[in-house]
VEXFI-993188 format. One line per field, with one value per atom (N, C-alpha, C): x, y, z; atom name; residue number from 1; residue in one letter. Coordinates in nm, 3 decimals. Each point is the difference from the previous one (the first is absolute). Layout:
<pts>
px: X, ...
py: Y, ...
pz: Z, ...
site: CA, ...
pos: NUM, ...
code: A, ...
</pts>
This chain:
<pts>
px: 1.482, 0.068, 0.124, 0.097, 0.120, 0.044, -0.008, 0.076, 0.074, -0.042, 0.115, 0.127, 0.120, 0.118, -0.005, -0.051, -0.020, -0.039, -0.123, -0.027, 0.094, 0.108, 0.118, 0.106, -0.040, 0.158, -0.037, 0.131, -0.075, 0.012, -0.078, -0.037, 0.104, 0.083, 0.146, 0.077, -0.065, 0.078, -0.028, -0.134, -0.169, 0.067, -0.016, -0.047, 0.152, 0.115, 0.116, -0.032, -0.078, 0.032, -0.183, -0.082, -0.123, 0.089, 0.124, -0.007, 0.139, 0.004, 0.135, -0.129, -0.071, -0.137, -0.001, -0.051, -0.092, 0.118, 0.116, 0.138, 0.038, -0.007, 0.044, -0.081, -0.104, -0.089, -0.042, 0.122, -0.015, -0.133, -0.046, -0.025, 0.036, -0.043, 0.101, -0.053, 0.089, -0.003, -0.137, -0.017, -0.079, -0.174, -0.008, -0.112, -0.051, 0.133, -0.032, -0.054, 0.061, -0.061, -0.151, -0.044, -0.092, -0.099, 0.035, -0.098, -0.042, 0.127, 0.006, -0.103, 0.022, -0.045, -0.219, 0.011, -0.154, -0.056, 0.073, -0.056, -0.020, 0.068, 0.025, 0.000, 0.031, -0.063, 0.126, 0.112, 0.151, 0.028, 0.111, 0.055, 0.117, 0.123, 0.136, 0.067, -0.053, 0.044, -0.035, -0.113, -0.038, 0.085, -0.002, 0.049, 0.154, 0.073, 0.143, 0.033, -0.091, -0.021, -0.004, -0.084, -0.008, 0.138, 0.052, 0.154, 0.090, -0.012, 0.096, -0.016, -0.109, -0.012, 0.023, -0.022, -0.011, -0.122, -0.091, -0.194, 0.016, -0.095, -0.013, -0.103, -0.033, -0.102, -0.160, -0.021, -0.121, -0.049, 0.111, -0.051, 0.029, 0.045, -0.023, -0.109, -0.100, -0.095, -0.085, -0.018, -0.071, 0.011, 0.056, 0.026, -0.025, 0.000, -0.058, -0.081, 0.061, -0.142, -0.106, -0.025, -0.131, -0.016, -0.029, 0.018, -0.117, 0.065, -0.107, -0.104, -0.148, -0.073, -0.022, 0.056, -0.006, 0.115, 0.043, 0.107, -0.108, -0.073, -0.124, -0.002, -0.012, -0.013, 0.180, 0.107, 0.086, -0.033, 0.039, -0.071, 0.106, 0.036, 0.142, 0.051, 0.116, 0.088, 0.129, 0.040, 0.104, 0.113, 0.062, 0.069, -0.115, -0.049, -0.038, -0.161, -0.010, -0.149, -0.082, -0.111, -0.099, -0.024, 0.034, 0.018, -0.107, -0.138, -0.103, -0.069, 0.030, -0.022, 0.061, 0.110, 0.120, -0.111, -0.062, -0.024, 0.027, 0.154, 0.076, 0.035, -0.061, -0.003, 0.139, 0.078, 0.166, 0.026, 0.017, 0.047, -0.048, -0.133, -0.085, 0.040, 0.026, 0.087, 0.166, 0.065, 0.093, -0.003, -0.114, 0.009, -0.045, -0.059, -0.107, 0.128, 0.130, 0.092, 0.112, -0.004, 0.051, -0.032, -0.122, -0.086, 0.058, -0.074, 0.081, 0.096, 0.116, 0.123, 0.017, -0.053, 0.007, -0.063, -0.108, -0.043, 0.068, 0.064, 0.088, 0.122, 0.040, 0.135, -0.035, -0.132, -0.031, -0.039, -0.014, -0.005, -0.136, -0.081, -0.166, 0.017, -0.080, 0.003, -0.017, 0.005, 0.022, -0.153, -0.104, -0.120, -0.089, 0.070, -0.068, 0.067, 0.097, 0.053, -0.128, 0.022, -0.067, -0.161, -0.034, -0.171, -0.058, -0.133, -0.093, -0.117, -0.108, -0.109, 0.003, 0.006, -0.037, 0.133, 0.125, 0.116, -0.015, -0.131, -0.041, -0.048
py: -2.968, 0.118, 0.029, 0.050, 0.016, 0.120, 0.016, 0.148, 0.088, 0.119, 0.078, 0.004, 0.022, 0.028, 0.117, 0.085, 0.122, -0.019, -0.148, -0.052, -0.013, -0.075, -0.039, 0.046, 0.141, 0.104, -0.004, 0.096, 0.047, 0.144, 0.028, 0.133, 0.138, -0.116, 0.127, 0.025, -0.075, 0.006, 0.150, 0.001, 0.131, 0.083, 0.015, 0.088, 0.118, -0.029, 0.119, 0.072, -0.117, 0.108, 0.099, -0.072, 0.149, 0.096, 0.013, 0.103, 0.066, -0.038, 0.066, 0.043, -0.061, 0.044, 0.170, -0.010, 0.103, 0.094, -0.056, 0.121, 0.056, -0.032, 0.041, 0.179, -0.053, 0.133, 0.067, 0.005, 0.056, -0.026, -0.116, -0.046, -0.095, -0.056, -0.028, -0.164, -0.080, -0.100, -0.021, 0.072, 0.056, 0.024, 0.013, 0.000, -0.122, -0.047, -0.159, -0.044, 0.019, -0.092, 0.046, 0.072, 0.044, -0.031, -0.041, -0.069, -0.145, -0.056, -0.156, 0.041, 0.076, -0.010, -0.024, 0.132, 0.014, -0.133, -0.058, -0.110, -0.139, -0.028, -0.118, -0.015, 0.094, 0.003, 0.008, -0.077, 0.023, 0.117, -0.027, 0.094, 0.008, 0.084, 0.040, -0.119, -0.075, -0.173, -0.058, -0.008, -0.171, 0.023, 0.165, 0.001, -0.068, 0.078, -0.043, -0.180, -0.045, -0.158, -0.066, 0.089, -0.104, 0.018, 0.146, 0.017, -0.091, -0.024, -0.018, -0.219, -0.014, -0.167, -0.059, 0.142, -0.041, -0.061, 0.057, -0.068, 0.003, -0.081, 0.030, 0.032, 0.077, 0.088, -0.042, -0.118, -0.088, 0.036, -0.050, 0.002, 0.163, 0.056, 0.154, 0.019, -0.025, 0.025, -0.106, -0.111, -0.082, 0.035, 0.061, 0.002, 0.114, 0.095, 0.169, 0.003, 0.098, -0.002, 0.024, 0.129, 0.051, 0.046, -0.071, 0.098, 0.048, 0.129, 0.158, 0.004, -0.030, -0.011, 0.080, 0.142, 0.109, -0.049, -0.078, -0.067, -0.029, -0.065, 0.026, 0.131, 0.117, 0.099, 0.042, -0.062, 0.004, -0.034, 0.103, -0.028, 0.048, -0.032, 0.001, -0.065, 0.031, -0.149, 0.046, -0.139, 0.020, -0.167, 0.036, -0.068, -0.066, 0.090, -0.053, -0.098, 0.024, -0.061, 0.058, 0.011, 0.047, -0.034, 0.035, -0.061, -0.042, 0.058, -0.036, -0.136, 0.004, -0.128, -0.109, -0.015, -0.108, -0.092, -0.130, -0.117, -0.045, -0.072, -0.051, 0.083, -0.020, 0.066, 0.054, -0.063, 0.016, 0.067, -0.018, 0.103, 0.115, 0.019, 0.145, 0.061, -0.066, 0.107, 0.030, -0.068, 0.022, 0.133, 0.022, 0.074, 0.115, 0.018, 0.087, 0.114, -0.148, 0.114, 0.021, -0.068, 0.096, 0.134, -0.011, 0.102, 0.132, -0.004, 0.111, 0.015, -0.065, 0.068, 0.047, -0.013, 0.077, 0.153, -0.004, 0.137, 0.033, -0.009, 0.025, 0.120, -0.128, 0.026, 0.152, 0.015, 0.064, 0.156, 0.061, 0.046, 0.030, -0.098, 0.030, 0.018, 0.062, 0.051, -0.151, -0.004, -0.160, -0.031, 0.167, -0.026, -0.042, 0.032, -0.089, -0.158, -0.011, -0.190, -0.035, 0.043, -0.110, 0.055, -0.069, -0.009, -0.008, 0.101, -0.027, 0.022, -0.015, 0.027, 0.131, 0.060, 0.175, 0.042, -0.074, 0.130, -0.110, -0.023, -0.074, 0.082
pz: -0.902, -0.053, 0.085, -0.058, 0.072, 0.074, 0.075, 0.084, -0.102, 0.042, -0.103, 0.145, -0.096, 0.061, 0.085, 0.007, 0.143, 0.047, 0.005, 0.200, 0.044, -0.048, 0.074, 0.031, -0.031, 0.026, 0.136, 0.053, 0.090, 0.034, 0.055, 0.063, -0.028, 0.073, 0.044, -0.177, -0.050, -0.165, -0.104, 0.034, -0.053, 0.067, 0.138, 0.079, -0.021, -0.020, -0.009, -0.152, -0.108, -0.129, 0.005, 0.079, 0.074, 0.067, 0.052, 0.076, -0.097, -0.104, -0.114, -0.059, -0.055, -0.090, 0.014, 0.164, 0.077, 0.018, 0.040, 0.005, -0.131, -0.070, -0.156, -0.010, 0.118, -0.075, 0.136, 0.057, 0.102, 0.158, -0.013, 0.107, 0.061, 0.129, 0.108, 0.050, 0.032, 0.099, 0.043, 0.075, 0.129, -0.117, -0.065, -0.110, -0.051, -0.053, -0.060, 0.138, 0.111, 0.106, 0.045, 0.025, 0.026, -0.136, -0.091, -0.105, -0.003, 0.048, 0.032, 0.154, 0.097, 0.079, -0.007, -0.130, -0.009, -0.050, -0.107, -0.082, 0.079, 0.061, 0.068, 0.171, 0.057, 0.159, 0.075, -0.062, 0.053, 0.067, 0.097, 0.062, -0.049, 0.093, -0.026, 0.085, 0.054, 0.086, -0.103, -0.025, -0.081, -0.156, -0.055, -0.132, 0.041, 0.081, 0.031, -0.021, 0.126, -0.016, -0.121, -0.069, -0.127, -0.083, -0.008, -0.064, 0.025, 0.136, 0.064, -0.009, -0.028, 0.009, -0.159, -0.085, -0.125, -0.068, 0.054, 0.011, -0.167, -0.054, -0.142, -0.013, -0.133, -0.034, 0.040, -0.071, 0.043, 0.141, 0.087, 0.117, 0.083, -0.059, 0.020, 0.016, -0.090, -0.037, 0.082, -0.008, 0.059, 0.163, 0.073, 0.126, 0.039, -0.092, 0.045, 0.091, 0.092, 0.135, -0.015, -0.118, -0.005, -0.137, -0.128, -0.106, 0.004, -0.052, -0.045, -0.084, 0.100, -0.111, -0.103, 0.060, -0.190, -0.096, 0.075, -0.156, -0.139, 0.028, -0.160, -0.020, 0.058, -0.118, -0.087, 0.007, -0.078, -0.129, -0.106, -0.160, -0.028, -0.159, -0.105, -0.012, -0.079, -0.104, 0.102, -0.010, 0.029, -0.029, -0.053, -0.095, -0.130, -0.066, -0.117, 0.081, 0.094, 0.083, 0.072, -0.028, 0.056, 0.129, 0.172, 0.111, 0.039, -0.053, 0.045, -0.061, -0.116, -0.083, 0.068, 0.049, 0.052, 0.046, -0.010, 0.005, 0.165, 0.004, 0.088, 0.127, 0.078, 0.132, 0.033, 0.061, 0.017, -0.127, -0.074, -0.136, -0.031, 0.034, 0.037, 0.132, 0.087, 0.099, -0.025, -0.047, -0.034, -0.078, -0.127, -0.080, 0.078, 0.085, 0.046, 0.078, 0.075, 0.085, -0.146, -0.103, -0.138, -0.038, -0.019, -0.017, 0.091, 0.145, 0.097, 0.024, -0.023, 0.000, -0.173, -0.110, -0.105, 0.038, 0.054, 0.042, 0.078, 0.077, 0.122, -0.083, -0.118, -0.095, -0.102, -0.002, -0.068, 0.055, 0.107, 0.042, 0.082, 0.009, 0.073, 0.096, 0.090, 0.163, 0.080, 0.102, 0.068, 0.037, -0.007, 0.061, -0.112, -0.094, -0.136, -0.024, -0.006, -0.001, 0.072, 0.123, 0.140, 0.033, -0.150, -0.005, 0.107, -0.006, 0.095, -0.091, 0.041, -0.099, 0.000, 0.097, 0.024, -0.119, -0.003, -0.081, -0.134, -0.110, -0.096, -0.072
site: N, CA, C, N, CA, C, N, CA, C, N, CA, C, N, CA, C, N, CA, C, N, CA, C, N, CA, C, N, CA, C, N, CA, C, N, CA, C, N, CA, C, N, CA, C, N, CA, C, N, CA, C, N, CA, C, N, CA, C, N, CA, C, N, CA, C, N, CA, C, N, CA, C, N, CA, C, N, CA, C, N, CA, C, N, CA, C, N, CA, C, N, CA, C, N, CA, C, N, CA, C, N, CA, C, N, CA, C, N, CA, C, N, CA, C, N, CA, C, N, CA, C, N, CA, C, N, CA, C, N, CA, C, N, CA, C, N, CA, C, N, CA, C, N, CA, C, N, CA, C, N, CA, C, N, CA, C, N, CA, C, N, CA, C, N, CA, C, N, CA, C, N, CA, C, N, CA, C, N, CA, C, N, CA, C, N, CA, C, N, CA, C, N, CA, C, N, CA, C, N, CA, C, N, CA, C, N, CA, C, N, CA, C, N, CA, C, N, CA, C, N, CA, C, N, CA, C, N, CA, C, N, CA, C, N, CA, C, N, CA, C, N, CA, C, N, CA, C, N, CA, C, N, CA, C, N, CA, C, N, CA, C, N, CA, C, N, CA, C, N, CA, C, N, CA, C, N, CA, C, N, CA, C, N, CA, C, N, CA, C, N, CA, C, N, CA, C, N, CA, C, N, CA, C, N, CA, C, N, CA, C, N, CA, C, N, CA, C, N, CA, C, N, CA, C, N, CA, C, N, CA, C, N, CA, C, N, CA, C, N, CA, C, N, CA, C, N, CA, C, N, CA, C, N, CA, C, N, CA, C, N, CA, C, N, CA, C, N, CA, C, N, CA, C, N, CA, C, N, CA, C, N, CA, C, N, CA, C, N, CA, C, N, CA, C, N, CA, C, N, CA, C, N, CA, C, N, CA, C, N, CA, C, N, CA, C, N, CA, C
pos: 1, 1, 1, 2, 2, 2, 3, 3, 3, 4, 4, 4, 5, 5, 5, 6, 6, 6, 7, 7, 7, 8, 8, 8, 9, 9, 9, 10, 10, 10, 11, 11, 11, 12, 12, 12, 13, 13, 13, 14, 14, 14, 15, 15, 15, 16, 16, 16, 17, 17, 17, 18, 18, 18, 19, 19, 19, 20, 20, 20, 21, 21, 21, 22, 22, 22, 23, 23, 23, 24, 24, 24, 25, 25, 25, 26, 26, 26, 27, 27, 27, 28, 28, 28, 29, 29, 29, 30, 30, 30, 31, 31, 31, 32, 32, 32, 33, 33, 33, 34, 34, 34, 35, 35, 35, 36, 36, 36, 37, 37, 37, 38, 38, 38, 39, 39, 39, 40, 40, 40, 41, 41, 41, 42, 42, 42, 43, 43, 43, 44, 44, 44, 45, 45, 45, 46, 46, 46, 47, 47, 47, 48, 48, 48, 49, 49, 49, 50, 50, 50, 51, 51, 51, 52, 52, 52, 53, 53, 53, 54, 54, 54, 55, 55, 55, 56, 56, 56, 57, 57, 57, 58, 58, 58, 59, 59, 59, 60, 60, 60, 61, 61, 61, 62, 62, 62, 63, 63, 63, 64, 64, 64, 65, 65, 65, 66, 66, 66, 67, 67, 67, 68, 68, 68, 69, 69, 69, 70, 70, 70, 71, 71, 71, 72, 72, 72, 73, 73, 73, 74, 74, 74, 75, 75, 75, 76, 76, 76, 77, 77, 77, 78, 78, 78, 79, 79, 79, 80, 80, 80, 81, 81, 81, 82, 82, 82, 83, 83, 83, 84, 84, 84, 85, 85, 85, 86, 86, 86, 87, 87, 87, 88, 88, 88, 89, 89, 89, 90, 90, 90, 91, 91, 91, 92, 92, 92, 93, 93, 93, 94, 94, 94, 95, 95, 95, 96, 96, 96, 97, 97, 97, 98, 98, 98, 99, 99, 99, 100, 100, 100, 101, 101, 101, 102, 102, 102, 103, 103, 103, 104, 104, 104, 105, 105, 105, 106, 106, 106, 107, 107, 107, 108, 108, 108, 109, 109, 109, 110, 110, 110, 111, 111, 111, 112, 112, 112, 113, 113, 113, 114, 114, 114, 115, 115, 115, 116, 116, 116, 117, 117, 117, 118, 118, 118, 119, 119, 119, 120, 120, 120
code: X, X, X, X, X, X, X, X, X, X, X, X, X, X, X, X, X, X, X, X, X, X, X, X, X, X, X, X, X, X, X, X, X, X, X, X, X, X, X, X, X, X, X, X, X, X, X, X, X, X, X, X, X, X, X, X, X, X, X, X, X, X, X, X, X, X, X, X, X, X, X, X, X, X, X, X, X, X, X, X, X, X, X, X, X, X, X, X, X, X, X, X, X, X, X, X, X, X, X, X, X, X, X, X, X, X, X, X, X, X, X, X, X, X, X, X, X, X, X, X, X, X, X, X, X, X, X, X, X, X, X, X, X, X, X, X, X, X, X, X, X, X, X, X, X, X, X, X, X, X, X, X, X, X, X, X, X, X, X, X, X, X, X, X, X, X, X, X, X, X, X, X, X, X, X, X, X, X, X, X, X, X, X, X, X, X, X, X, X, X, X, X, X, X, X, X, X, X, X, X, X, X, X, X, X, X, X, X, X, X, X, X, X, X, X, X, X, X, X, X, X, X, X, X, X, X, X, X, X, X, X, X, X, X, X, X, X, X, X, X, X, X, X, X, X, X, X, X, X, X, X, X, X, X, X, X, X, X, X, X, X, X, X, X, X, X, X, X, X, X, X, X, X, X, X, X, X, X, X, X, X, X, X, X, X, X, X, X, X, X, X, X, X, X, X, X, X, X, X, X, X, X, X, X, X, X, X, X, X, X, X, X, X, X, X, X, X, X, X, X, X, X, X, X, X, X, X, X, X, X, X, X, X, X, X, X, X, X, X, X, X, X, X, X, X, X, X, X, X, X, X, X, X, X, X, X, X, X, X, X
</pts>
């Protein structure tokens, strides 16, 4: 089976139109990051690094320090897909940091994005 074409973007390509997304509606930089931060284990070094090397998406993902095990309780569509349904590992996290920056865009509190079982 063939790669879809967004393994191979990279990183730094996504990551400016998440933070137009999240600005459009009045939230900040500093939000989107702290979502990338919850989902994936990244810091404000390693995210930079990867901007800055041009990492592609795949391995965004494949290299995460620590992903969030409450990332499973993320539920909803988002682009026309059910995130929880998603099959393909890499393509379910991809969707999963779709997902939270749509809530982000939408106006939810940040203590709701960044699942815990207790705010479920």
């Amino acid at each position: 089976m063939t790669k879809h074409r967004i393994y191979t973007m990279a990183f730094a390509k996504v990551y400016p139109a998440y933070v137009a997304k999240a600005g459009k509606k009045g939230r900040t930089r500093t939000e989107v990051d702290e979502i990338i931060f919850w989902l994936t284990g990244h810091d404000a070094a390693s995210l930079e690094r990867i901007l800055d090397e041009g990492t592609d998406i795949e391995t965004f993902f494949s290299s995460a320090p620590a992903m969030n095990p409450d990332r499973e309780l993320i539920r909803g569509v988002v682009c026309g897909v059910r995130v929880e349904e998603v099959e393909e590992e890499t393509m379910r996290e991809i969707r999963y940091l779709d997902k939270l920056i749509d809530e982000l865009a939408r106006g939810k509190a940040m203590e709701k994005i960044l699942r815990s079982p207790a705010n479920t």
